[in-house]
N, CA, C and O of each residue as an XYZ file, in Angstrom:
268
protein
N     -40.393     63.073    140.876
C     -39.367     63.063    139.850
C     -38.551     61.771    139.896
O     -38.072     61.380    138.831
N     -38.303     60.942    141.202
C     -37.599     60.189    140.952
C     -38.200     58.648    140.585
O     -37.513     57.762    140.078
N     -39.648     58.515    140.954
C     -39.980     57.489    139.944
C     -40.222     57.735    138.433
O     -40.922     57.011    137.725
N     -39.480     58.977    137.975
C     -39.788     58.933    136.757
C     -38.435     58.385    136.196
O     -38.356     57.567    135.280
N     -37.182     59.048    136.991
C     -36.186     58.506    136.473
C     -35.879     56.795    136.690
O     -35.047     56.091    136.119
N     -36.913     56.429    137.764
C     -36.403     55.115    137.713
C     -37.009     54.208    136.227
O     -36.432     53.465    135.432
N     -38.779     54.814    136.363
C     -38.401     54.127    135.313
C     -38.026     54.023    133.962
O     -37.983     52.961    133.343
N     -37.653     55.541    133.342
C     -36.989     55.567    132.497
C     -35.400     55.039    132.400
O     -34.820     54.842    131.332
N     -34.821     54.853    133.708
C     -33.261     54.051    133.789
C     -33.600     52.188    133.488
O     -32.903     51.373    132.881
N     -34.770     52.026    134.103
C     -34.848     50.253    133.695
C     -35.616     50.038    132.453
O     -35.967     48.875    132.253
N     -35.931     50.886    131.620
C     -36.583     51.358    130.301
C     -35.414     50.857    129.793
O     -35.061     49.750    129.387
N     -34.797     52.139    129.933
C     -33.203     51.996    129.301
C     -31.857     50.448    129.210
O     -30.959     50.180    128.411
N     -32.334     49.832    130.368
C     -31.614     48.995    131.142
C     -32.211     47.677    130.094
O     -31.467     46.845    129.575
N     -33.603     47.714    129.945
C     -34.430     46.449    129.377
C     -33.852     46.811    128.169
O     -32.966     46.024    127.834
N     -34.050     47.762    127.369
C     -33.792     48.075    125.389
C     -32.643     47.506    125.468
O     -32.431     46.550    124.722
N     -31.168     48.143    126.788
C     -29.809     47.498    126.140
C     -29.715     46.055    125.941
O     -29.201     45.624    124.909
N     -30.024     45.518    126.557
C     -30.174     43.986    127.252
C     -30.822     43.098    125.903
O     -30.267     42.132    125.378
N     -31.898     43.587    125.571
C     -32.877     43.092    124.330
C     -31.821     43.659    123.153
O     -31.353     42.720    122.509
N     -31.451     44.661    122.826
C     -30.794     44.933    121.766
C     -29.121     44.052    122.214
O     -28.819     43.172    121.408
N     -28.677     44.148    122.737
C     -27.601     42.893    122.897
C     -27.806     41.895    122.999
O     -26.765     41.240    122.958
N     -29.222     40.937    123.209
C     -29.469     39.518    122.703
C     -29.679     39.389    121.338
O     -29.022     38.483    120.826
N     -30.385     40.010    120.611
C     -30.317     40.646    119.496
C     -29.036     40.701    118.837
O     -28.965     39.864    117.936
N     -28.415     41.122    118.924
C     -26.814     41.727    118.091
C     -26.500     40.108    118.215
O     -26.290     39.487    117.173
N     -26.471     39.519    119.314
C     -25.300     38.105    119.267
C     -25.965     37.420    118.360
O     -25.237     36.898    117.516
N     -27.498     37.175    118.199
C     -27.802     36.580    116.884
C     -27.349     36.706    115.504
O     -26.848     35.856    114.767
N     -27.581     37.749    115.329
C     -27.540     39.003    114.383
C     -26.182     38.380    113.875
O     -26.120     37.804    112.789
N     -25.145     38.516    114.678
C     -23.776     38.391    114.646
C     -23.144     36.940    114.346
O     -22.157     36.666    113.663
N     -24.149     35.959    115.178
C     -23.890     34.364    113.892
C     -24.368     33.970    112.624
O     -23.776     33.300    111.778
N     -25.607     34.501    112.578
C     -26.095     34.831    111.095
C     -25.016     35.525    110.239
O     -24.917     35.220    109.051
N     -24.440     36.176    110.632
C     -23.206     37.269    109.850
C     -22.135     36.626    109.816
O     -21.293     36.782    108.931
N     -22.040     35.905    110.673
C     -20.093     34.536    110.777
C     -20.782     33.611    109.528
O     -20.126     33.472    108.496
N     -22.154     32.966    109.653
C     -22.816     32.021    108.805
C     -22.403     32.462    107.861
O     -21.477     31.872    107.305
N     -22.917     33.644    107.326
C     -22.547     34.101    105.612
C     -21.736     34.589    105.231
O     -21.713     34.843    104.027
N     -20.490     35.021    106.217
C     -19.120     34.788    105.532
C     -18.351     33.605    105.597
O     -17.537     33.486    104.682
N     -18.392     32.668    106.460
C     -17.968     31.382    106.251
C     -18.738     30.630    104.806
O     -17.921     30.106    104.049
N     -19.619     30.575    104.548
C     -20.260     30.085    103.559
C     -19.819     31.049    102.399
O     -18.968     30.588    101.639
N     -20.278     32.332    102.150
C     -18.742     32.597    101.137
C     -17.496     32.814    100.920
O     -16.928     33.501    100.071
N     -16.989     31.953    102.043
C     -15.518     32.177    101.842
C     -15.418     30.245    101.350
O     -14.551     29.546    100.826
N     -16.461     30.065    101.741
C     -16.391     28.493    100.959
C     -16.507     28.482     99.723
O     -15.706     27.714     99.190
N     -17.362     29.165     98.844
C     -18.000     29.331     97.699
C     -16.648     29.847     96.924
O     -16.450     29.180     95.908
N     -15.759     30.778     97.134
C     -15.041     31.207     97.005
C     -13.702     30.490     96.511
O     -13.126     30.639     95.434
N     -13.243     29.378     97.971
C     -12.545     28.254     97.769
C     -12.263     27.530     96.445
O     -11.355     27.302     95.646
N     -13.899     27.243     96.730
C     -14.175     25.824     95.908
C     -14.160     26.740     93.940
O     -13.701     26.172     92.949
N     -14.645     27.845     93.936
C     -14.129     28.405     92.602
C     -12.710     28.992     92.448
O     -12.157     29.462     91.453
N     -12.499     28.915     93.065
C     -10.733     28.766     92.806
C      -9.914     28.026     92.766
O      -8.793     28.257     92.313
N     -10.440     26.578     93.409
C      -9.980     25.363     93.169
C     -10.482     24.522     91.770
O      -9.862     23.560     91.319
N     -11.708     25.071     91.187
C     -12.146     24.967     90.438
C     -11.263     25.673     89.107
O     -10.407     24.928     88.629
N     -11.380     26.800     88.591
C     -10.700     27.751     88.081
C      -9.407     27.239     87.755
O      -9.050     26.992     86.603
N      -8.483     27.031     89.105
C      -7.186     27.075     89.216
C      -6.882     25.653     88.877
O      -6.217     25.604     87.842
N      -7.132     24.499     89.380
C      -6.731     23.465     89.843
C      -5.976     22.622     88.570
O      -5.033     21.912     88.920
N      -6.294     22.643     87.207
C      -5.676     22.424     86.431
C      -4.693     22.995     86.100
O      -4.004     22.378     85.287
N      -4.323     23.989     86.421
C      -3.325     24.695     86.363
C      -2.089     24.545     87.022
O      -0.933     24.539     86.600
N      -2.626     24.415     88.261
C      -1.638     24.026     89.313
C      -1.407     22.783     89.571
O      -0.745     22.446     90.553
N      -1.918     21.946     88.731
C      -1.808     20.543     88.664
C      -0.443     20.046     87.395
O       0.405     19.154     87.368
N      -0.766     20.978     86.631
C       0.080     20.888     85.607
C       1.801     21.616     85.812
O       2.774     21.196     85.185
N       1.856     22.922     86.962
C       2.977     23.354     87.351
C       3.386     22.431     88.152
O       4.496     22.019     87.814
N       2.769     21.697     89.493
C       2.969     20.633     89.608
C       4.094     19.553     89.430
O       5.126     19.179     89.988
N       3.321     19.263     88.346
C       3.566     18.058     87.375
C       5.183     18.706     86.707
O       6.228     18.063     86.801
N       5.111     19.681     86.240
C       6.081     20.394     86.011
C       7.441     20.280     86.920
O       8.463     19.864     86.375
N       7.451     20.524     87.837
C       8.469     20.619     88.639
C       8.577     19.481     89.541
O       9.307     19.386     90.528
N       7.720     18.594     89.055
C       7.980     17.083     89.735
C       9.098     16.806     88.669
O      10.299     16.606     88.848
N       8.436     16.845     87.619
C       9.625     16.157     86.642
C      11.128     17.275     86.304
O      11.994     16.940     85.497
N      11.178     18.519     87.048
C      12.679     19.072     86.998
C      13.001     18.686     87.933
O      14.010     19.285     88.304
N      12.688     17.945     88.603
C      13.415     17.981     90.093
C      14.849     16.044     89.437
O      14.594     15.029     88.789
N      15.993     16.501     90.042
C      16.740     15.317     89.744
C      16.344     14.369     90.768
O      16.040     14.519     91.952
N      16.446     13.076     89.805
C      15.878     11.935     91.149
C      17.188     11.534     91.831
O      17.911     11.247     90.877
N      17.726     11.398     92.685
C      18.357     11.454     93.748
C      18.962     10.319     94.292
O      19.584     10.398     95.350
């Protein structure tokens, strides 16, 4: 009985080990594609926006008293 449990415990021991080298990949691939759409994201809102906020801007450059 007890070489059965052994080697079902380093069975066990090898899967965690392989499935946690696994996950840390897994897991920069997953930082990769939210950094990359949180870029995508950015850049259409700077897009979108940027005239806009260029012009409020511009706006409150010129209320401001020159000094």
């Amino acid at each position: 009985m007890l070489p059965l449990f052994l080697t079902l415990q380093s069975f066990l021991t090898a899967t965690k080990r392989r499935l946690n080298r696994e996950e840390s990949g897994a897991t920069a691939v997953e930082y990769g594609l939210l950094v990359g759409l949180i870029a995508v994201a950015i850049v259409a809102a700077l897009v979108l926006l940027g005239p806009k906020l260029a012009t409020l801007f511009t706006n409150v450059t010129a209320a401001i008293p020159a000094g």
